[in-house]
HTML snippet that shows the backbone in 3Dmol.js (N, CA, C, O; Angstrom):
<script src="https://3Dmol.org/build/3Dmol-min.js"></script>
<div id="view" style="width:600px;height:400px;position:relative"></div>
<script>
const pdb = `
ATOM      1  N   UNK A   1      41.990  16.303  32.694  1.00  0.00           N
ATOM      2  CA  UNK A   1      42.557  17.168  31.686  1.00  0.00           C
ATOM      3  C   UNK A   1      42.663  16.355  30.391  1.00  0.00           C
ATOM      4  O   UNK A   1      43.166  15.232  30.429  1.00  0.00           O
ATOM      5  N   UNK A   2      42.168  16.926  29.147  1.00  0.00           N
ATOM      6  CA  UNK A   2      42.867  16.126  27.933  1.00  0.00           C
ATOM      7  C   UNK A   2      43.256  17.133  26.924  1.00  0.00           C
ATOM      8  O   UNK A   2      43.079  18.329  27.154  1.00  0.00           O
ATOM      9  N   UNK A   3      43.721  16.759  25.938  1.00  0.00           N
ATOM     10  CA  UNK A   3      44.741  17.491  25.394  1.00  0.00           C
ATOM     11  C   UNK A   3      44.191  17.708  23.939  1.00  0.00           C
ATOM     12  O   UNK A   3      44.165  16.586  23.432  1.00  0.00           O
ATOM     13  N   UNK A   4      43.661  18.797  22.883  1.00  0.00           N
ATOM     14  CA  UNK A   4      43.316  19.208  22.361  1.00  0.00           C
ATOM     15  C   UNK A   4      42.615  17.975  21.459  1.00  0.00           C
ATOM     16  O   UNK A   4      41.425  17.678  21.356  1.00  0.00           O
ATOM     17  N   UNK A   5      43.991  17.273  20.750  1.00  0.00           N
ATOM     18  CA  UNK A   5      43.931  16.360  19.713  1.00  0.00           C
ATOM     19  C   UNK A   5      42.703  15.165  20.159  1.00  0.00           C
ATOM     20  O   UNK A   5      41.880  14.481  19.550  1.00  0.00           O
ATOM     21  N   UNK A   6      43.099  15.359  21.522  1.00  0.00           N
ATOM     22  CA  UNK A   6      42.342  13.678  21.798  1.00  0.00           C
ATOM     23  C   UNK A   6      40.721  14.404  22.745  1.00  0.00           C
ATOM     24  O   UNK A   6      40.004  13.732  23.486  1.00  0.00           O
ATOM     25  N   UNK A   7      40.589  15.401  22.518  1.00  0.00           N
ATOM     26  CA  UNK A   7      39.463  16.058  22.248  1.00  0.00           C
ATOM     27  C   UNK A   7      38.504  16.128  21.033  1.00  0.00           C
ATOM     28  O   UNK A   7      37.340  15.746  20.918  1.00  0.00           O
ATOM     29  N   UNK A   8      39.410  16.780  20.094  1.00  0.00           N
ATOM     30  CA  UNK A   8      38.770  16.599  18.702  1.00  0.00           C
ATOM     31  C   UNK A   8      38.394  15.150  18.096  1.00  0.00           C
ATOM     32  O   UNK A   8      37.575  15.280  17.187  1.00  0.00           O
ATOM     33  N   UNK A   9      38.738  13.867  18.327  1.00  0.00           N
ATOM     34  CA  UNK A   9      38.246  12.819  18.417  1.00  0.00           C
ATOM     35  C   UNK A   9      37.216  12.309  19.442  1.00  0.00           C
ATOM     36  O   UNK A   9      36.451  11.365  19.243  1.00  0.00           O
ATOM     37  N   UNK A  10      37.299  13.117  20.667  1.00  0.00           N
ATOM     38  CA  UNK A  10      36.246  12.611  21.909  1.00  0.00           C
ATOM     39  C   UNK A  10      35.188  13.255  21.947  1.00  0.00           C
ATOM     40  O   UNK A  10      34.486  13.104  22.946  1.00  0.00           O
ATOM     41  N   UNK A  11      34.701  14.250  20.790  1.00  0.00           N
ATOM     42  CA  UNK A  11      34.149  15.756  21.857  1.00  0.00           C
ATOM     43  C   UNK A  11      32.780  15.639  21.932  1.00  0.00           C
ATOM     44  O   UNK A  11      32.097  16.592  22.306  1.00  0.00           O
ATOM     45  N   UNK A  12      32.079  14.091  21.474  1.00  0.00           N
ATOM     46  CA  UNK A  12      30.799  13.916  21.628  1.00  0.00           C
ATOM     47  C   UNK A  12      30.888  13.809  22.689  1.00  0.00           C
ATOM     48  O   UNK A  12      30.163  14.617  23.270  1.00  0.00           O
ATOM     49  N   UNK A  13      31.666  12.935  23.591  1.00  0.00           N
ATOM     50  CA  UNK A  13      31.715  11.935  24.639  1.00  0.00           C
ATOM     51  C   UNK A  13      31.850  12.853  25.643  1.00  0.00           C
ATOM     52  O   UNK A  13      31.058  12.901  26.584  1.00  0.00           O
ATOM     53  N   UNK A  14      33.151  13.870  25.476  1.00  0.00           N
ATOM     54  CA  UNK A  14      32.882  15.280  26.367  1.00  0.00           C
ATOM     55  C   UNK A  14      32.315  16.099  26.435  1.00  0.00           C
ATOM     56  O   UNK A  14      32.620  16.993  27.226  1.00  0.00           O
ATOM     57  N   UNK A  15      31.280  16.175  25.680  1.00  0.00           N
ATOM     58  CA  UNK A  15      30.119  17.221  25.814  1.00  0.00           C
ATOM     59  C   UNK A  15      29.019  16.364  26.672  1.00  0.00           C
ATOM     60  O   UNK A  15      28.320  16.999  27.461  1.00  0.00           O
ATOM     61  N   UNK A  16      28.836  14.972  26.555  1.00  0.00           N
ATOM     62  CA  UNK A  16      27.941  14.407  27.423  1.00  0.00           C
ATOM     63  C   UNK A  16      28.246  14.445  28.937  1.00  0.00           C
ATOM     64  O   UNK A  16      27.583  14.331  29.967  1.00  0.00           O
ATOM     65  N   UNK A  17      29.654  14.674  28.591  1.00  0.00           N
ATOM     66  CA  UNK A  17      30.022  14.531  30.243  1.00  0.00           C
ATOM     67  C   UNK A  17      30.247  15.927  30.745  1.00  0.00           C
ATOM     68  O   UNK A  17      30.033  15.965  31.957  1.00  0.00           O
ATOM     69  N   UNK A  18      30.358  16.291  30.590  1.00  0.00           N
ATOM     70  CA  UNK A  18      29.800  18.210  30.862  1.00  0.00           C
ATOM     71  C   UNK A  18      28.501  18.477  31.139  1.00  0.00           C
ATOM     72  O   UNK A  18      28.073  19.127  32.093  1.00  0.00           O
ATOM     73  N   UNK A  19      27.733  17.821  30.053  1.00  0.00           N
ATOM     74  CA  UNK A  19      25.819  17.933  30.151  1.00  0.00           C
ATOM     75  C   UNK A  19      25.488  17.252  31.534  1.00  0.00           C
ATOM     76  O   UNK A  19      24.397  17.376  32.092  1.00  0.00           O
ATOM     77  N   UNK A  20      26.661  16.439  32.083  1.00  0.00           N
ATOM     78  CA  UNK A  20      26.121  15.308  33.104  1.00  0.00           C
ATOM     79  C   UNK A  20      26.550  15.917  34.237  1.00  0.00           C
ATOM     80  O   UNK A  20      26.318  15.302  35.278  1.00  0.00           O
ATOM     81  N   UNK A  21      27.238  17.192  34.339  1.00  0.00           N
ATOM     82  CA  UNK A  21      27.698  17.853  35.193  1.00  0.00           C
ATOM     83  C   UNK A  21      29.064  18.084  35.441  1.00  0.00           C
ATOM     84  O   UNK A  21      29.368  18.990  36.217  1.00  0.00           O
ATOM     85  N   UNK A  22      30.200  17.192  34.734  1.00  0.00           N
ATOM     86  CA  UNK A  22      31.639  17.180  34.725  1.00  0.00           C
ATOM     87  C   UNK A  22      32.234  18.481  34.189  1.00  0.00           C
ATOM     88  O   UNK A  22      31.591  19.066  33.318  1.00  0.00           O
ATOM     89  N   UNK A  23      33.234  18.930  34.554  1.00  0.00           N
ATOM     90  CA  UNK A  23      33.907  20.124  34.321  1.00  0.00           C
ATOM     91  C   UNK A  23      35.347  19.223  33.685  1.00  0.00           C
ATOM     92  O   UNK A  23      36.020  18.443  34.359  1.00  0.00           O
ATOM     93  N   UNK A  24      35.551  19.527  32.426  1.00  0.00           N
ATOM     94  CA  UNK A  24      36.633  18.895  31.187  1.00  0.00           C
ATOM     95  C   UNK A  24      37.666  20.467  31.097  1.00  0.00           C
ATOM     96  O   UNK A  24      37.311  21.498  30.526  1.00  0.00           O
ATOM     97  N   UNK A  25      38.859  20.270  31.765  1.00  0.00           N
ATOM     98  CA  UNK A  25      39.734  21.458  31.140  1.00  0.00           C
ATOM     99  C   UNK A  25      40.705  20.543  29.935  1.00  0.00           C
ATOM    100  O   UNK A  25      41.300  19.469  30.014  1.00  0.00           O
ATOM    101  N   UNK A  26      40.588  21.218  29.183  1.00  0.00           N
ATOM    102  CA  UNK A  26      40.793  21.440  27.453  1.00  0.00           C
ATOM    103  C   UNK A  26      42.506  21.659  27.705  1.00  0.00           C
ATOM    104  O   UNK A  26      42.831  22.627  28.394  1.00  0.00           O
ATOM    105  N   UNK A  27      43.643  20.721  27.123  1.00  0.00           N
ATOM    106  CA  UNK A  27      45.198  21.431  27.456  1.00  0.00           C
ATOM    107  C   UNK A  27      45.501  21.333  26.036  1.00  0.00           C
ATOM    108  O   UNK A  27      44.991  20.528  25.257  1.00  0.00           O
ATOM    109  N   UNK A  28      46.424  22.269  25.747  1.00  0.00           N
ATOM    110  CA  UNK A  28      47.468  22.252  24.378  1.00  0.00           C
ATOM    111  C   UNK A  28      48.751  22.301  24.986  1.00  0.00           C
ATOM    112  O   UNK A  28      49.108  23.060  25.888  1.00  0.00           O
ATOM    113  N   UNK A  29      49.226  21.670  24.572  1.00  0.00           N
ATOM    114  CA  UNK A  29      50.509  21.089  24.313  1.00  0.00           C
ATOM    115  C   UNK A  29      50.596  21.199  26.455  1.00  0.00           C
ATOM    116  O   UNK A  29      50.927  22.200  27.091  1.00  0.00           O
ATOM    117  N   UNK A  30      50.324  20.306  26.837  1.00  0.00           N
ATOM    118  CA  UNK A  30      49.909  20.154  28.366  1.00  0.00           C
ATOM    119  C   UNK A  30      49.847  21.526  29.571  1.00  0.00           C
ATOM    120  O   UNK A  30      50.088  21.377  30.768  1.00  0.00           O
ATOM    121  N   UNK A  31      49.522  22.648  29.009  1.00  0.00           N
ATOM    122  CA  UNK A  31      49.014  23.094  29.862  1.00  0.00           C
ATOM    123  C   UNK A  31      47.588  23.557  29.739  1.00  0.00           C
ATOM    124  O   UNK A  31      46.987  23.886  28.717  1.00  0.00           O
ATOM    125  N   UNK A  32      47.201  23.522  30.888  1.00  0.00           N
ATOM    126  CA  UNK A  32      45.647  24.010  30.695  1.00  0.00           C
ATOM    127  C   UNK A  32      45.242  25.373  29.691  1.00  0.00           C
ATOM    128  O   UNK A  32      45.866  26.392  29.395  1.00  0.00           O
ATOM    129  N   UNK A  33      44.198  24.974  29.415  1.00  0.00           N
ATOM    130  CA  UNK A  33      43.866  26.018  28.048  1.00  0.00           C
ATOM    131  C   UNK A  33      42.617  26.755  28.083  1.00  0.00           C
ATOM    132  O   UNK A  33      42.456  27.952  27.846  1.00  0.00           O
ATOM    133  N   UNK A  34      41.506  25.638  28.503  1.00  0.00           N
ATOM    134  CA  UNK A  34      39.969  25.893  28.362  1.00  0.00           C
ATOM    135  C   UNK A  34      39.358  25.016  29.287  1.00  0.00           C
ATOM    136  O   UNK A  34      39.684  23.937  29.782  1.00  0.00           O
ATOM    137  N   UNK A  35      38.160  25.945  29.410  1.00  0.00           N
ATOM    138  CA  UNK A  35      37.514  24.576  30.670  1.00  0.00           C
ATOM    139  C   UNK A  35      35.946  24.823  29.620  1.00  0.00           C
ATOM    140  O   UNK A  35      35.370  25.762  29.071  1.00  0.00           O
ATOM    141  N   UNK A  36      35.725  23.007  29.826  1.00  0.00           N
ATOM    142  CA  UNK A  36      34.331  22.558  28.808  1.00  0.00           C
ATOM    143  C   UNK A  36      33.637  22.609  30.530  1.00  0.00           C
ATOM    144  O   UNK A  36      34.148  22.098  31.527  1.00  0.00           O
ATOM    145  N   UNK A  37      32.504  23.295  30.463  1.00  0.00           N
ATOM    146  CA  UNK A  37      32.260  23.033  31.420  1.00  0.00           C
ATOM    147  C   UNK A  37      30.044  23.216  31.624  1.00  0.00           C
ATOM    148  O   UNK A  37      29.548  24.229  31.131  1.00  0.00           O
ATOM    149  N   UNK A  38      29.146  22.245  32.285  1.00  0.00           N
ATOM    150  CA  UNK A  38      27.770  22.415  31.890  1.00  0.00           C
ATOM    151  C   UNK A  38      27.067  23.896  31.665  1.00  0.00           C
ATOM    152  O   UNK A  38      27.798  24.727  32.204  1.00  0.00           O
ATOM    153  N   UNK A  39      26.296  24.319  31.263  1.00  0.00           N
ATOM    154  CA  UNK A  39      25.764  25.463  31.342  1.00  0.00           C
ATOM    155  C   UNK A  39      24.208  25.618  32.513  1.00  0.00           C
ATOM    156  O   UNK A  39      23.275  24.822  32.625  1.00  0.00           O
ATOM    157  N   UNK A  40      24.374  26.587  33.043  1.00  0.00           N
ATOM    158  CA  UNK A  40      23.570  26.790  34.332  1.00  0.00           C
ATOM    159  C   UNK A  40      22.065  26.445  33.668  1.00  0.00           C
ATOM    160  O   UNK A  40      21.675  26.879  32.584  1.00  0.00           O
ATOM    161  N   UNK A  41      21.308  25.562  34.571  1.00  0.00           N
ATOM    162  CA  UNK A  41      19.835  26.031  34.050  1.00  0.00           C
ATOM    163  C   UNK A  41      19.050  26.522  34.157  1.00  0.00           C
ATOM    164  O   UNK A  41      18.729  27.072  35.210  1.00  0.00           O
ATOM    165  N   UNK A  42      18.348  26.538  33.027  1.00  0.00           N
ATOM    166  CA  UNK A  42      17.583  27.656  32.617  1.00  0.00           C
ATOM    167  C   UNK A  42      16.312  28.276  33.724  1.00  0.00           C
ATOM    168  O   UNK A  42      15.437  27.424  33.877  1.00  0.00           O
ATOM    169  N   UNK A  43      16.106  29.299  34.343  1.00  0.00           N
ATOM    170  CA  UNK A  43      15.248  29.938  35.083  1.00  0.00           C
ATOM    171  C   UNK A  43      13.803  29.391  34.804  1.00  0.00           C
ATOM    172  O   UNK A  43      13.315  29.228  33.686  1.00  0.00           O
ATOM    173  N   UNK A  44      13.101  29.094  36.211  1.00  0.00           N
ATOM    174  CA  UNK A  44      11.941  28.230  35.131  1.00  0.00           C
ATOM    175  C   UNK A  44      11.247  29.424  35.031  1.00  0.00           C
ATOM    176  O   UNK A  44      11.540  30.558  35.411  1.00  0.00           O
ATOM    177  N   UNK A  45       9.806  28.767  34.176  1.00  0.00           N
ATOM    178  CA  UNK A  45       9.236  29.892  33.844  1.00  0.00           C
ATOM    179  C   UNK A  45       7.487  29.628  34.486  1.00  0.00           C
ATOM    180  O   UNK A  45       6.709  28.746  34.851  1.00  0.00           O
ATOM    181  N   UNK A  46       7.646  31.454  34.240  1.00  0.00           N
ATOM    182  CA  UNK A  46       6.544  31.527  35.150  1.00  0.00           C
ATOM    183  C   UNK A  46       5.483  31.317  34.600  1.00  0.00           C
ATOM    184  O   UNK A  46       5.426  31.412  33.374  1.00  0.00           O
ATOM    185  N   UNK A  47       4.147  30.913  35.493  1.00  0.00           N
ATOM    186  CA  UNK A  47       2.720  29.786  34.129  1.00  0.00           C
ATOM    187  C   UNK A  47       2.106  30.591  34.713  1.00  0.00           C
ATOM    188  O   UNK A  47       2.144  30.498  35.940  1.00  0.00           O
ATOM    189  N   UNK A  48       1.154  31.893  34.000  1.00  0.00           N
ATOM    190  CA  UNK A  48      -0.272  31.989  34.505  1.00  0.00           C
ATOM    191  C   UNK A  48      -1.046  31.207  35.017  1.00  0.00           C
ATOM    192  O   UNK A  48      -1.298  30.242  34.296  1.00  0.00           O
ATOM    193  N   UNK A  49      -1.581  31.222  36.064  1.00  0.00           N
ATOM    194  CA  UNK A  49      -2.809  30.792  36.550  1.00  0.00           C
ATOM    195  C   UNK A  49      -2.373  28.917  37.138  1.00  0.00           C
ATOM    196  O   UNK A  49      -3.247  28.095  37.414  1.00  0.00           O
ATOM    197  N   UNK A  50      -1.413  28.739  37.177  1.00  0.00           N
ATOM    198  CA  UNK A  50      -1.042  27.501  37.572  1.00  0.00           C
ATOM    199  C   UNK A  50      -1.584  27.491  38.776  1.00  0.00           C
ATOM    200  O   UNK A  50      -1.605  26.268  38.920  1.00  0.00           O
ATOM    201  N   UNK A  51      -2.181  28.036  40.061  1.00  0.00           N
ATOM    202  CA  UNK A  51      -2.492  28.192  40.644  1.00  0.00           C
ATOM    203  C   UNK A  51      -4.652  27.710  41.210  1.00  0.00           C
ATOM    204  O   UNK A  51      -5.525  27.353  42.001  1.00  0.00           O
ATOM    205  N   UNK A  52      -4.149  28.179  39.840  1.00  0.00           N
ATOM    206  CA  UNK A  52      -6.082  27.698  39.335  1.00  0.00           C
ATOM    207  C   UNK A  52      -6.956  26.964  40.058  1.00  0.00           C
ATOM    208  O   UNK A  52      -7.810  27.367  40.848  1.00  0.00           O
ATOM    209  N   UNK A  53      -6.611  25.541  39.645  1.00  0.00           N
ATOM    210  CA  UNK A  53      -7.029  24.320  39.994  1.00  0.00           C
ATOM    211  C   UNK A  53      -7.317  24.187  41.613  1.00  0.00           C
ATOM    212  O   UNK A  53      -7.958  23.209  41.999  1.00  0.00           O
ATOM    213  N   UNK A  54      -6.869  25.117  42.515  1.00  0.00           N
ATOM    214  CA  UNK A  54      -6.653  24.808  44.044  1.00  0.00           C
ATOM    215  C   UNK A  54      -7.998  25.816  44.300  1.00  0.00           C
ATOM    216  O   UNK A  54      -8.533  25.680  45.401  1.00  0.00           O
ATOM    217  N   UNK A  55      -8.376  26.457  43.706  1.00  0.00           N
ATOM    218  CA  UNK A  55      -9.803  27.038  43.648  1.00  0.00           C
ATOM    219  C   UNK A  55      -9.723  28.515  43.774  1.00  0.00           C
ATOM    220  O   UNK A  55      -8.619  28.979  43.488  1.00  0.00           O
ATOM    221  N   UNK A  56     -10.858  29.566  44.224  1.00  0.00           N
ATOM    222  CA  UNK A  56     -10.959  30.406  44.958  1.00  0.00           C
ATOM    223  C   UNK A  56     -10.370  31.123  45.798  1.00  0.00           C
ATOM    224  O   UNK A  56     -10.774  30.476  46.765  1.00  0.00           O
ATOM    225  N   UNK A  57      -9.579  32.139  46.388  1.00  0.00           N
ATOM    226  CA  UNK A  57      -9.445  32.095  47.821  1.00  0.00           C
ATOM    227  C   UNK A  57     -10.626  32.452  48.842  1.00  0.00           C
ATOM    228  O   UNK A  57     -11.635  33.115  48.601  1.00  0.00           O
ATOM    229  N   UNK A  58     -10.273  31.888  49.959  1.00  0.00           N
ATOM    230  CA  UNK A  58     -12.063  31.810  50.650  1.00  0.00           C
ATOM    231  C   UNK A  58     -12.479  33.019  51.021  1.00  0.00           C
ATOM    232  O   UNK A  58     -13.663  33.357  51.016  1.00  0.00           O
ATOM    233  N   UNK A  59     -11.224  33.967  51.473  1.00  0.00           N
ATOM    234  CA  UNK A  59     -11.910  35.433  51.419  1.00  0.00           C
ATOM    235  C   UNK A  59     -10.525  36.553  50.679  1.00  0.00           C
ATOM    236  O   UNK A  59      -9.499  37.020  51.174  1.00  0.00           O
ATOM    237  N   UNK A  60     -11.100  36.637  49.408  1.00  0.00           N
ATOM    238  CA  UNK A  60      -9.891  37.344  48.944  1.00  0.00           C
ATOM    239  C   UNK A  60     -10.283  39.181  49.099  1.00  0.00           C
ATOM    240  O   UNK A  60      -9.893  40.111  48.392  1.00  0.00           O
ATOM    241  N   UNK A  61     -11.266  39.187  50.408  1.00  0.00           N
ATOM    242  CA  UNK A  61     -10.612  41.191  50.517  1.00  0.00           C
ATOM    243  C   UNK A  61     -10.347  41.042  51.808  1.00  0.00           C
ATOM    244  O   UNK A  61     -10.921  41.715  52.664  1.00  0.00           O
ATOM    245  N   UNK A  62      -9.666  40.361  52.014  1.00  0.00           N
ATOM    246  CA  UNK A  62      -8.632  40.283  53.177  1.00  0.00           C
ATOM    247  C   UNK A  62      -7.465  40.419  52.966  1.00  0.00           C
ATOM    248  O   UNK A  62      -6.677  40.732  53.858  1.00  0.00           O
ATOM    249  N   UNK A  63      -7.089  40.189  51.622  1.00  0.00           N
ATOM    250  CA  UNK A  63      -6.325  40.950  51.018  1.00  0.00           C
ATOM    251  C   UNK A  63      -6.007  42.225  50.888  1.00  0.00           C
ATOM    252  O   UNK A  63      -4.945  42.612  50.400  1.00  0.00           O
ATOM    253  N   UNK A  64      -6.726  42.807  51.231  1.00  0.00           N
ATOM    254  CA  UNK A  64      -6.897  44.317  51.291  1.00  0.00           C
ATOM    255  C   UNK A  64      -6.870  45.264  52.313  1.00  0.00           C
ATOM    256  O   UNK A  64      -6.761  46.491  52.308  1.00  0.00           O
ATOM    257  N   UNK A  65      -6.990  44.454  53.166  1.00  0.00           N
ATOM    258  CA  UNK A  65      -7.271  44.968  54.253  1.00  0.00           C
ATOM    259  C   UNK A  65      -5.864  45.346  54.854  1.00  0.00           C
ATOM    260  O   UNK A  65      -4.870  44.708  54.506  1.00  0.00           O
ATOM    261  N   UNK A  66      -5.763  46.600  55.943  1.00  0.00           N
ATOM    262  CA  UNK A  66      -4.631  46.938  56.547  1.00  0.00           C
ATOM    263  C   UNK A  66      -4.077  45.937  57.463  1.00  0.00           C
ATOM    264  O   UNK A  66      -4.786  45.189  58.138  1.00  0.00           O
ATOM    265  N   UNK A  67      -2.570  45.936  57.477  1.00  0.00           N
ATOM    266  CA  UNK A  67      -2.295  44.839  58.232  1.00  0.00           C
ATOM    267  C   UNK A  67      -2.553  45.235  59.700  1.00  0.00           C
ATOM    268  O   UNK A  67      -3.188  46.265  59.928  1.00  0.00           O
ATOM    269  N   UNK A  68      -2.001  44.319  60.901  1.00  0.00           N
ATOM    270  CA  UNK A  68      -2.655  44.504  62.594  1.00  0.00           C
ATOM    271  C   UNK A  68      -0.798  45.383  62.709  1.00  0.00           C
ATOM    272  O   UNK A  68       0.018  45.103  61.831  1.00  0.00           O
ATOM    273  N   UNK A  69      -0.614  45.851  63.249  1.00  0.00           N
ATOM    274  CA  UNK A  69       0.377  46.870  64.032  1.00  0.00           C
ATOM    275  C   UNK A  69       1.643  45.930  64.358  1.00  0.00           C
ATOM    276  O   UNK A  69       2.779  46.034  63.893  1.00  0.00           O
ATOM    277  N   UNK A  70       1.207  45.093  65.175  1.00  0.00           N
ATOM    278  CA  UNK A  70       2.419  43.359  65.207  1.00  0.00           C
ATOM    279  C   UNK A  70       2.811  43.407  64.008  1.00  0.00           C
ATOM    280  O   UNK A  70       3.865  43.926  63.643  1.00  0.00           O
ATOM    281  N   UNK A  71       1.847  42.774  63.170  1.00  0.00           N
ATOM    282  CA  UNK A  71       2.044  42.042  61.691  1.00  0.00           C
ATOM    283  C   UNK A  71       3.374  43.223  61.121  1.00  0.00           C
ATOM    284  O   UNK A  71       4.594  43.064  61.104  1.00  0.00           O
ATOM    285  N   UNK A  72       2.655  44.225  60.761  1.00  0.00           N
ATOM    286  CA  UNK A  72       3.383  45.452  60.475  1.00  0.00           C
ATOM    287  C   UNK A  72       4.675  45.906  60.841  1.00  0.00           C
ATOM    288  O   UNK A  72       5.557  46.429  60.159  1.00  0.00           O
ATOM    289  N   UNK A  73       4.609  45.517  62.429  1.00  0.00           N
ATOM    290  CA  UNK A  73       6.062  46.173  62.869  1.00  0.00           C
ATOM    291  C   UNK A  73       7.102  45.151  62.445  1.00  0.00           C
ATOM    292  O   UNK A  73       8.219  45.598  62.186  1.00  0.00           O
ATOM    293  N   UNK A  74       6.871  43.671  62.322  1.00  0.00           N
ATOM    294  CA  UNK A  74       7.249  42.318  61.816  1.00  0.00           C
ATOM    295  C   UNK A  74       7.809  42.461  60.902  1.00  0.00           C
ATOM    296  O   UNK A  74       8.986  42.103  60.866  1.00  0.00           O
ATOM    297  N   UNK A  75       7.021  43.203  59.480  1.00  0.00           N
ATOM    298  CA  UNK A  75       7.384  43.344  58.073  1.00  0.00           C
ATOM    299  C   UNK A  75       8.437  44.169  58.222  1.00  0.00           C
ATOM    300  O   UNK A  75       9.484  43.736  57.741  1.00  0.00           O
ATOM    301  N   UNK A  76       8.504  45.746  58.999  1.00  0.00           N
ATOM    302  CA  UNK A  76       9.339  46.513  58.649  1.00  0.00           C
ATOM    303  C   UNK A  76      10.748  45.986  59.791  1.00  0.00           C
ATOM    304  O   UNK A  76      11.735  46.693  59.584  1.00  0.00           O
ATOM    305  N   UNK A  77      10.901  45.277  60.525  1.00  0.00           N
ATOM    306  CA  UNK A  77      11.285  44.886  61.355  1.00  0.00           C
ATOM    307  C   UNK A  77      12.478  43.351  60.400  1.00  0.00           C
ATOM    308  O   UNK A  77      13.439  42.677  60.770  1.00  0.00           O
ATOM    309  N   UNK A  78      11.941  43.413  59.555  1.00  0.00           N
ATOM    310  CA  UNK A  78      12.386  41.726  58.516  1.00  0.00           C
ATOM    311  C   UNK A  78      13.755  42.277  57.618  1.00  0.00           C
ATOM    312  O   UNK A  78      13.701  43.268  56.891  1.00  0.00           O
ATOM    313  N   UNK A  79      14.840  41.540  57.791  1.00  0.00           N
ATOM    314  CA  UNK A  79      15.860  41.076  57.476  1.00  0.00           C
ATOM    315  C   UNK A  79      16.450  41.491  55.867  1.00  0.00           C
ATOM    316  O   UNK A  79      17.394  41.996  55.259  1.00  0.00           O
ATOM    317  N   UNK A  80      14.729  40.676  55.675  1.00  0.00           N
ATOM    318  CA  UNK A  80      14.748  40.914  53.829  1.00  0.00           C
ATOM    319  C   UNK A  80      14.836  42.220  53.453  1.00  0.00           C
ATOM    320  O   UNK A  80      15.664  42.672  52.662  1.00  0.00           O
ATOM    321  N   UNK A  81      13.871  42.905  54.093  1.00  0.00           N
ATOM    322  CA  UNK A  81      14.125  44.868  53.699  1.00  0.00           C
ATOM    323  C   UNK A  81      15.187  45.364  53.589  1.00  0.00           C
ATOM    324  O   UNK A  81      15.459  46.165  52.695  1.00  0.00           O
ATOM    325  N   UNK A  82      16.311  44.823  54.841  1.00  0.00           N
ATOM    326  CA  UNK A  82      17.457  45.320  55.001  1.00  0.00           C
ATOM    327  C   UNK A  82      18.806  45.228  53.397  1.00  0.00           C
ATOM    328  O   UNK A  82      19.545  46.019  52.812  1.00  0.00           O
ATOM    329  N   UNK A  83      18.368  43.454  53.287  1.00  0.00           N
ATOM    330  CA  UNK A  83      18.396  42.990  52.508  1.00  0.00           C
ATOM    331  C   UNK A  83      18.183  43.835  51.060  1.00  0.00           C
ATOM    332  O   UNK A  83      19.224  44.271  50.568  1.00  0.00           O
ATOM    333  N   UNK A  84      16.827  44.126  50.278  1.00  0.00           N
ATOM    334  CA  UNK A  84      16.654  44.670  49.311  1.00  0.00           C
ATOM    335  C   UNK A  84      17.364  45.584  49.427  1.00  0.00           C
ATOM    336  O   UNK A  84      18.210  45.771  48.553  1.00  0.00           O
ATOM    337  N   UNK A  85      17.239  46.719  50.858  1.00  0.00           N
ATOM    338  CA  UNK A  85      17.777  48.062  50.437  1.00  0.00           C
ATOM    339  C   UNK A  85      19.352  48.126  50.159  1.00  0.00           C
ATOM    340  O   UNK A  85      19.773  49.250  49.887  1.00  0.00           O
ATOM    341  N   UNK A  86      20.235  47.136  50.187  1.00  0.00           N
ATOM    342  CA  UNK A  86      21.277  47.022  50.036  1.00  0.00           C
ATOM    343  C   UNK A  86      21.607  46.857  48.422  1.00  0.00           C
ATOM    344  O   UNK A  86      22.742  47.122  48.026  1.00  0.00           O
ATOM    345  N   UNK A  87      20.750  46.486  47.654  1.00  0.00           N
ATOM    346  CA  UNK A  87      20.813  45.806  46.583  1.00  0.00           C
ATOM    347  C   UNK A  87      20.910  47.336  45.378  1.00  0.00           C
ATOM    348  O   UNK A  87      20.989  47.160  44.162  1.00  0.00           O
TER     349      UNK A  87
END
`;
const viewer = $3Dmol.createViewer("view");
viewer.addModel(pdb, "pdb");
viewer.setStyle({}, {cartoon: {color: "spectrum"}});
viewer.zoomTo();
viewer.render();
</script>
């Protein structure tokens, strides 16, 4: 905890230590006031074609093709569906 004044003299030093992952609550006149705290990061981002370089796929209309009945009952059978449809 530090206390406003001796903030406004530190607040390079506490912003590095926030950036470094530390959570700083901010007090006036000693009770807690504010919390300095890092900001989440940033979502990466998505790269066209990053994928590129690894080549071809060796048969891409297999892609296309209907899945086998297993495979299928698997997918609708998966957790995650349950999942989305909740959302």
């Amino acid at each position: 905890m530090v206390n406003v004044h001796q903030a406004k003299t530190q607040l390079s030093r506490l912003i590095d230590a926030a950036h470094a992952g530390e959570t700083i609550v901010l007090a006036k006149a000693g009770k807690p006031w504010a919390r300095l705290v890092p900001l989440e990061a940033p979502a990466p981002q998505r790269i066209p074609g990053r994928l590129r370089q690894l080549g071809p796929l060796s048969n891409p209309d297999a892609l296309l093709e209907p899945l086998a009945l297993d495979e299928l009952a698997e997918w609708d059978s998966s957790p995650l569906l349950a999942e989305a449809s909740q959302l």
